[in-house]
SEVO-231405 format. One record per residue (C-alpha): residue number from 1; x, y, z. Coordinates in steps of 0.02 Angstrom, whole numbers, m for minus. Layout:
N
node num->NUM, east->X, north->Y, up->Z
...
END
This chain:
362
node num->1, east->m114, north->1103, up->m589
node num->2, east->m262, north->1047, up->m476
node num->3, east->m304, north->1173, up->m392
node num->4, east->m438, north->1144, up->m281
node num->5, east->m416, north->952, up->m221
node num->6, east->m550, north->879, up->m101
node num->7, east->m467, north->852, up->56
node num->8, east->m608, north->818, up->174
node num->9, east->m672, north->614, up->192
node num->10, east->m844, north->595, up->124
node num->11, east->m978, north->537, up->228
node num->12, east->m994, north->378, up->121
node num->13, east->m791, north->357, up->171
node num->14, east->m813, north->357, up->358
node num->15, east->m950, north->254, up->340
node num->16, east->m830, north->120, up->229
node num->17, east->m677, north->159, up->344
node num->18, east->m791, north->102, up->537
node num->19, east->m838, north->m45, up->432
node num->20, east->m653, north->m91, up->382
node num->21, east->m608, north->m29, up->568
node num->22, east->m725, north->m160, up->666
node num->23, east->m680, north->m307, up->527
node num->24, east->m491, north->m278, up->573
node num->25, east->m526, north->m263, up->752
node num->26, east->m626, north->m412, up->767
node num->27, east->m520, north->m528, up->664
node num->28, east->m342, north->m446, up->645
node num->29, east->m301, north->m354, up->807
node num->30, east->m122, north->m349, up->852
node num->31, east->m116, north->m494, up->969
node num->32, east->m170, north->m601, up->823
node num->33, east->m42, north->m519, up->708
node num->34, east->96, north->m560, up->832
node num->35, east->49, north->m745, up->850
node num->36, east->66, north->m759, up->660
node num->37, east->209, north->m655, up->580
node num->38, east->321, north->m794, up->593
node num->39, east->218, north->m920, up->503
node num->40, east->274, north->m964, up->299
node num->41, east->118, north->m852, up->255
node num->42, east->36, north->m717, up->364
node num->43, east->m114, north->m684, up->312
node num->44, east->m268, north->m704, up->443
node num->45, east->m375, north->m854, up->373
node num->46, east->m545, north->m809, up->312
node num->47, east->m492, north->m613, up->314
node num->48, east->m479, north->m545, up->132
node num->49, east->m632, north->m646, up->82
node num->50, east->m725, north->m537, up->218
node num->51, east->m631, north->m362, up->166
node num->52, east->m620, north->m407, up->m17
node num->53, east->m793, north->m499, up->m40
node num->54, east->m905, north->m454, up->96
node num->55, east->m870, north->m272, up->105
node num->56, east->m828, north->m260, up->m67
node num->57, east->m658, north->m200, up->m39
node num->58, east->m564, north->m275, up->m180
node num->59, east->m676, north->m201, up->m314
node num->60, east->m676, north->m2, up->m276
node num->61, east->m569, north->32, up->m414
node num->62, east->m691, north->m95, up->m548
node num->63, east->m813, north->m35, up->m635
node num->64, east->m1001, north->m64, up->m622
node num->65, east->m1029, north->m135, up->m790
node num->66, east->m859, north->m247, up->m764
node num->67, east->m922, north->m318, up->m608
node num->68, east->m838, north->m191, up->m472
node num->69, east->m890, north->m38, up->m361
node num->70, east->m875, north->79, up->m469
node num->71, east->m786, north->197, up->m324
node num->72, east->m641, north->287, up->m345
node num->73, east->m464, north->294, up->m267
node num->74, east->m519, north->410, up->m124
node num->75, east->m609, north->257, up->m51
node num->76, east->m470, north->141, up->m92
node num->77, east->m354, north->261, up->m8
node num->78, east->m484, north->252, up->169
node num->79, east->m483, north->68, up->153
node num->80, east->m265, north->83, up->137
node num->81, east->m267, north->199, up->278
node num->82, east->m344, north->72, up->376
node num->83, east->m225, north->m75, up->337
node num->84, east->m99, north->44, up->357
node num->85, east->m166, north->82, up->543
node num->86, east->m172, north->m111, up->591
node num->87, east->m25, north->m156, up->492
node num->88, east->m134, north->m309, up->409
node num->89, east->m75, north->m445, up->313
node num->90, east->m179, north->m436, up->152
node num->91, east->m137, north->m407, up->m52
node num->92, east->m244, north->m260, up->m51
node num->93, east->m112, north->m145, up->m111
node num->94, east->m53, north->m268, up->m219
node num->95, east->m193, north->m350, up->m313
node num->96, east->m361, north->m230, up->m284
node num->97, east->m251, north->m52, up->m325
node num->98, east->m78, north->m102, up->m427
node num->99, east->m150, north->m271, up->m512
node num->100, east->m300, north->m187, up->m563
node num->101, east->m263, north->m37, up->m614
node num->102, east->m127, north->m101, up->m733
node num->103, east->m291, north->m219, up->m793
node num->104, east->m390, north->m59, up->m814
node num->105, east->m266, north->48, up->m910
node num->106, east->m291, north->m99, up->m1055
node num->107, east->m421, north->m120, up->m1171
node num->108, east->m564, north->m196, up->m1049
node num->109, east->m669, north->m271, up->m1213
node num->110, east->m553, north->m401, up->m1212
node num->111, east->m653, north->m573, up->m1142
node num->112, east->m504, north->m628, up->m1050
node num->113, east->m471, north->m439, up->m951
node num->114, east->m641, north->m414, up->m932
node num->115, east->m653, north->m578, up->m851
node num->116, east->m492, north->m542, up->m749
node num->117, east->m547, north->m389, up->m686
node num->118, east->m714, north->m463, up->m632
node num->119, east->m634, north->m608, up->m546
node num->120, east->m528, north->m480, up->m451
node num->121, east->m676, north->m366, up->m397
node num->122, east->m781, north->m522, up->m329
node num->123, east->m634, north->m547, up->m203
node num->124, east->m619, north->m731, up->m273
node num->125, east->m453, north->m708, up->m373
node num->126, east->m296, north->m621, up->m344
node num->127, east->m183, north->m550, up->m455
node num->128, east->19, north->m469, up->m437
node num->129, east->102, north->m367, up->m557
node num->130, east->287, north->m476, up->m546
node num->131, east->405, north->m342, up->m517
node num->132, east->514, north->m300, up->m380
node num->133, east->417, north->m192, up->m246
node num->134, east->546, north->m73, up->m273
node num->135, east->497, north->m9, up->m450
node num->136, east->445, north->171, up->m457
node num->137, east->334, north->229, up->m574
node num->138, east->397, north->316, up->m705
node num->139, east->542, north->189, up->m707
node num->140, east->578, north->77, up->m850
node num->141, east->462, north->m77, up->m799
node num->142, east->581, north->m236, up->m773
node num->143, east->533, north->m319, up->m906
node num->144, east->602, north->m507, up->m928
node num->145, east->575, north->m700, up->m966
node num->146, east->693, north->m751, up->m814
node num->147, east->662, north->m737, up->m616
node num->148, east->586, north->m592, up->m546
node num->149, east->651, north->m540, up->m365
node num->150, east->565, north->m449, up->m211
node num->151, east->387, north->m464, up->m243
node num->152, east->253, north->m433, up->m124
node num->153, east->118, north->m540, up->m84
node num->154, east->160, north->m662, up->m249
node num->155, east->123, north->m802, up->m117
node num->156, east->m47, north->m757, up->m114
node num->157, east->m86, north->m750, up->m287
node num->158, east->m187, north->m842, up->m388
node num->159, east->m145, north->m756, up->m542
node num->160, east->39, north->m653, up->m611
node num->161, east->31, north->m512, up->m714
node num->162, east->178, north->m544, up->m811
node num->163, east->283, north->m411, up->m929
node num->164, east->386, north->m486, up->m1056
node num->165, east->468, north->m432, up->m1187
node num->166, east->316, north->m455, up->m1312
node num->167, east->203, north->m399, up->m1206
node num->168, east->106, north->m423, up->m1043
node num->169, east->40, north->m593, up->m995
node num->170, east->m69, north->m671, up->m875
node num->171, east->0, north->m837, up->m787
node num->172, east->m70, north->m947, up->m666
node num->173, east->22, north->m941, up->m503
node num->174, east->34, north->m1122, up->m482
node num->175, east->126, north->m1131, up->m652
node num->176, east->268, north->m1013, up->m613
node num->177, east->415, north->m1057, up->m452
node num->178, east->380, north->m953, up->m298
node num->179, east->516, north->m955, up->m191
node num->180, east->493, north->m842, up->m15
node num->181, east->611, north->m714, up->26
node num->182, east->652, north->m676, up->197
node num->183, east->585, north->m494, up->218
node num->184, east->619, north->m359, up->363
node num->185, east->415, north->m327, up->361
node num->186, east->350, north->m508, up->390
node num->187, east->180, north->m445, up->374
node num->188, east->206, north->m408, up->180
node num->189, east->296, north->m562, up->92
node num->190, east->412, north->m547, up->m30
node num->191, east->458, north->m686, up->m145
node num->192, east->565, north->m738, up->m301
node num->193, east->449, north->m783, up->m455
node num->194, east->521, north->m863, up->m622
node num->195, east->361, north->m880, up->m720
node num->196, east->494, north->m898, up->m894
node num->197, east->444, north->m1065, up->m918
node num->198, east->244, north->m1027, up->m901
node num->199, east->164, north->m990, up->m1054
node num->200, east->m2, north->m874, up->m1000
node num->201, east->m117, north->m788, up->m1101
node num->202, east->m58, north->m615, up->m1180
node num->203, east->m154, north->m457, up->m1122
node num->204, east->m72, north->m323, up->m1225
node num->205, east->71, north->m303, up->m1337
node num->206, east->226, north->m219, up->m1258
node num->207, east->179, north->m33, up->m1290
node num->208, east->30, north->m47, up->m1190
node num->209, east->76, north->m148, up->m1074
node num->210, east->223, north->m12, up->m1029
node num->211, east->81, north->101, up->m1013
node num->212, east->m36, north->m2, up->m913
node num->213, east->109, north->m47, up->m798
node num->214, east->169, north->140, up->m768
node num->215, east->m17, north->166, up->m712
node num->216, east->m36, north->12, up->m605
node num->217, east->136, north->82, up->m526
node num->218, east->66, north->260, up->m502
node num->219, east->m75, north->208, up->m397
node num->220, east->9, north->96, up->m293
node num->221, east->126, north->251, up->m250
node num->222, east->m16, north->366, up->m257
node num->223, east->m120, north->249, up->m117
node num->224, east->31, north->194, up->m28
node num->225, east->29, north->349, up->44
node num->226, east->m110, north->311, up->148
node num->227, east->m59, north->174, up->217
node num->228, east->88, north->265, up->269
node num->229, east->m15, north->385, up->367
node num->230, east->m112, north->253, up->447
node num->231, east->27, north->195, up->502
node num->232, east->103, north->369, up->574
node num->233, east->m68, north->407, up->661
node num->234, east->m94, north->238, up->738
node num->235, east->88, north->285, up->822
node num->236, east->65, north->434, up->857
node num->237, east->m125, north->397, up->956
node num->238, east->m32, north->228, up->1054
node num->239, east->107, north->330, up->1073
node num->240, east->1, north->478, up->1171
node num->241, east->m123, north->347, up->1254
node num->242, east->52, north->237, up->1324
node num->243, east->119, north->420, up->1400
node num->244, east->m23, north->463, up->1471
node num->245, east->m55, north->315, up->1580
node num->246, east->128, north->280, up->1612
node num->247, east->180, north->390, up->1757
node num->248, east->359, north->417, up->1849
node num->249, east->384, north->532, up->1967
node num->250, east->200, north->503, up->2014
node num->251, east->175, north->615, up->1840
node num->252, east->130, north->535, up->1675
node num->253, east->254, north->555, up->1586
node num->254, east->166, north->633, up->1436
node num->255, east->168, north->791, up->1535
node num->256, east->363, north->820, up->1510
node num->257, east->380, north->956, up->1413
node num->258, east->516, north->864, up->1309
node num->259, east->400, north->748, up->1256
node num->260, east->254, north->861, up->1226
node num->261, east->364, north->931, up->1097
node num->262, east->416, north->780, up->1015
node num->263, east->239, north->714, up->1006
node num->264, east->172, north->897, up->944
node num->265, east->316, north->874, up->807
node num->266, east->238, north->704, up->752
node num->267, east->67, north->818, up->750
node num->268, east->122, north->916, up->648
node num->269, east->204, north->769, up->517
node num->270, east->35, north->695, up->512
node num->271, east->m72, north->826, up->472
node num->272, east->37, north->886, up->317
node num->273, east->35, north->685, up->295
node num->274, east->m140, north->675, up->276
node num->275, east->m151, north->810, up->162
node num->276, east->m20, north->754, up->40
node num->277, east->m92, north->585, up->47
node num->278, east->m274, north->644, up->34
node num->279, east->m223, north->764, up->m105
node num->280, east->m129, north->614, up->m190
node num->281, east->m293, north->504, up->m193
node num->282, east->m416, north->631, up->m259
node num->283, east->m274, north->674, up->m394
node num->284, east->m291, north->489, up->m448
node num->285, east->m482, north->464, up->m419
node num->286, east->m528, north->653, up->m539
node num->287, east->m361, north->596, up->m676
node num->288, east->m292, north->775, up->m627
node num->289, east->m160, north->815, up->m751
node num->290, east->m21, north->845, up->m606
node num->291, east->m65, north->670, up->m539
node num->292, east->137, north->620, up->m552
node num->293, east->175, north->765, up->m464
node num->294, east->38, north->765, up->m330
node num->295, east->98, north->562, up->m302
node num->296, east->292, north->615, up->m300
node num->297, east->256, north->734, up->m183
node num->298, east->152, north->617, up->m43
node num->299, east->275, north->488, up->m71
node num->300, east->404, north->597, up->m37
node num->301, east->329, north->670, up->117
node num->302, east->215, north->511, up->191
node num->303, east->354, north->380, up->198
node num->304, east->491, north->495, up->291
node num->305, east->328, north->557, up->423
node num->306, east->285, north->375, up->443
node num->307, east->462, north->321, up->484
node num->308, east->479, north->438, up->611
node num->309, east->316, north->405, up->695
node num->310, east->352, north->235, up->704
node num->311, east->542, north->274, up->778
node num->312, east->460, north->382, up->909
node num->313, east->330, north->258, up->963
node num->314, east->458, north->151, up->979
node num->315, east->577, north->247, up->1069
node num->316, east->436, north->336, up->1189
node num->317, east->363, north->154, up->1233
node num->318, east->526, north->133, up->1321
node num->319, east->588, north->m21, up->1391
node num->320, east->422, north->m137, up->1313
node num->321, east->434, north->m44, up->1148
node num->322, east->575, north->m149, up->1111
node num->323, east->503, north->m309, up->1152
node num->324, east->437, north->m439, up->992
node num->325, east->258, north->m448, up->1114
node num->326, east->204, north->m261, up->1089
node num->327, east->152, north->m199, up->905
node num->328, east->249, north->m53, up->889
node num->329, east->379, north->m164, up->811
node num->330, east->273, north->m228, up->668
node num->331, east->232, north->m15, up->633
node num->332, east->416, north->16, up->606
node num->333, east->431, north->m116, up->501
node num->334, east->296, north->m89, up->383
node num->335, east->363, north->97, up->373
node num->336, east->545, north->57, up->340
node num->337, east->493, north->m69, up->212
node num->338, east->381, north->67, up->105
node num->339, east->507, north->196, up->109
node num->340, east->581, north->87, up->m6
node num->341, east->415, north->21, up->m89
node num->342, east->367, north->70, up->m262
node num->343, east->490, north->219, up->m264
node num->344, east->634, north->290, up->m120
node num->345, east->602, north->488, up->m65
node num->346, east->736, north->510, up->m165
node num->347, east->677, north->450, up->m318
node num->348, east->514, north->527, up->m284
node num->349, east->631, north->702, up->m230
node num->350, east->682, north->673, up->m420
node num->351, east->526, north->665, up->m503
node num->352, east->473, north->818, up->m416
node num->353, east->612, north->926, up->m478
node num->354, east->596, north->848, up->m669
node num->355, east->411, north->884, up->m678
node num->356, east->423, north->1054, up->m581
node num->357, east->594, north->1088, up->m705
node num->358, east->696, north->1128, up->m541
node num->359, east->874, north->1076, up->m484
node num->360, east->877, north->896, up->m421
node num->361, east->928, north->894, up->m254
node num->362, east->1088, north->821, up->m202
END
């Protein structure tokens, strides 16, 4: 077990999360969300070329000497918790933690990874593992030459990370059929991908590539976490800020008890949030050998606090909480969508119990 992880946020990560704050803020603020959730793609033009490129987002996880940052997954995590906050449109998740840390678990001498993994970390290329969102790690990776259902952000990609059968390959988007999928979170795309009649270029044979996969999958639970508690504190701060200036009574109505104590219940979710996330991301960023569990465990935890921030917010906006104009709507989405994402809390309820040799729970 790891026993001391390092909870606290470096200075070097508040520094990286204000600059990924005021990017978001000045070109993805909610307003701008909301006028494009119902377009074929979402994404904000000119936005991951800024977070990926110019702040040098999309290559935390790469190497130095393969062209990245050479960071680790505690500042992917602040840059997750962030996009989890604004509930931004973006393959960050996707291509800079999932896609390259599948790329990473292979053998990185190879010309055409190497170059992969560079073109991912320069924020000009990206890649998606094609399987279904769904897929837990630990789970036997989907692995087929026909269509591929339910995944995120394959729209955006310039590059699939395919596994097959023989192995894992890596095939041009334009070569495989992308069909969108209508999704409950509009903000993260889903889409069918057949890339069986593609050929690609092979990356690993199929023993590695199991292995590479399971990792990719790992971090993406691992980081997803993150998100989730951006998400669960941005509700939880609009969610005090809308009850403090709303008054009846000529009271705001943040000072009924009844609602003190739901919002000192969300409190409480987020702060055991953040730590299970937090522990989750310096787990993956020091290889800890209870990494599995550590990620089971904030999976478990995050999604279920983020759902119920989001349902609260909701609820405690009243009357314009419910409308398509305020955000609050796009927050519940994004957190009922990754409680299912990479792994259910049951699932994750699972793993726990096989790797701590307990009772599964019922």
């Amino acid at each position: 077990m790891n026993a001391t992880p390092d909870l606290l946020y470096s200075e070097t990560e508040d520094d990286l999360r204000a600059a990924v704050r005021s990017l978001l803020a000045d070109r993805a603020d909610a307003q701008t969300l909301l006028g494009r959730i119902e377009e074929p793609a979402p994404y904000v033009p000119g936005l991951w070329e800024a977070l990926g490129a110019g702040i040098g987002a999309a290559g935390l996880l790469v190497p130095e000497k393969l062209g990245g940052q050479g960071a680790s997954h505690r500042e992917a995590a602040v840059v997750l918790e962030e996009l989890g906050r604004a509930v931004t449109p973006a393959p960050y998740l996707t291509s800079a933690v999932i896609a390259t840390e599948t790329l990473l678990a292979l053998d990185t001498a190879q010309e055409p990874v190497a170059e992969l993994l560079a073109a991912l970390a320069s924020g000009g290329t990206t890649a998606v593992l094609a399987v279904p969102l769904s897929t837990a790690p630990g789970a036997p990776p989907p692995v087929t030459d026909g269509p591929v259902p339910a995944v995120a952000d394959a729209v955006a990609a310039d590059v699939l990370l395919v596994p097959r059968p023989d192995g894992l390959y890596a095939v041009p988007a334009a070569d495989a059929v992308i069909t969108p999928l209508s999704p409950l979170d509009l903000t993260r795309p889903l889409a069918r991908v057949d890339a069986g009649g593609a050929g690609g270029t092979r990356l690993a044979d199929a023993e590695r590539a199991r292995d590479a996969v399971r990792r990719g999958l790992l971090a993406g639970a691992g980081l997803l976490a993150s998100e989730q508690l951006g998400i669960a504190a941005w509700c939880l701060e609009e969610t005090v800020r809308h009850t403090k200036e709303r008054h009846q009574f000529s009271r705001p109505i943040g000072s009924f008890q009844a609602l003190k104590h739901r919002m000192a219940q969300l409190w409480l979710e987020l702060v055991g949030a953040r730590a299970a996330a937090r522990a989750a991301a310096d787990a993956l960023a020091t290889g800890a050998p209870d990494a599995a569990l550590t990620v089971a465990v904030a999976q478990a935890y995050c999604s279920k606090a983020a759902v119920h921030a989001a349902e609260e917010c909701v609820q405690l906006h009243g009357g314009i909480g419910m409308t398509w104009e305020h955000p609050a709507h796009l927050a519940l989405k994004r957190a009922v969508a990754d409680r299912t994402a990479l792994g259910s809390p049951g699932r994750h309820h699972d793993t726990v119990a096989a790797l701590m040799d307990l009772p599964a729970p019922a």
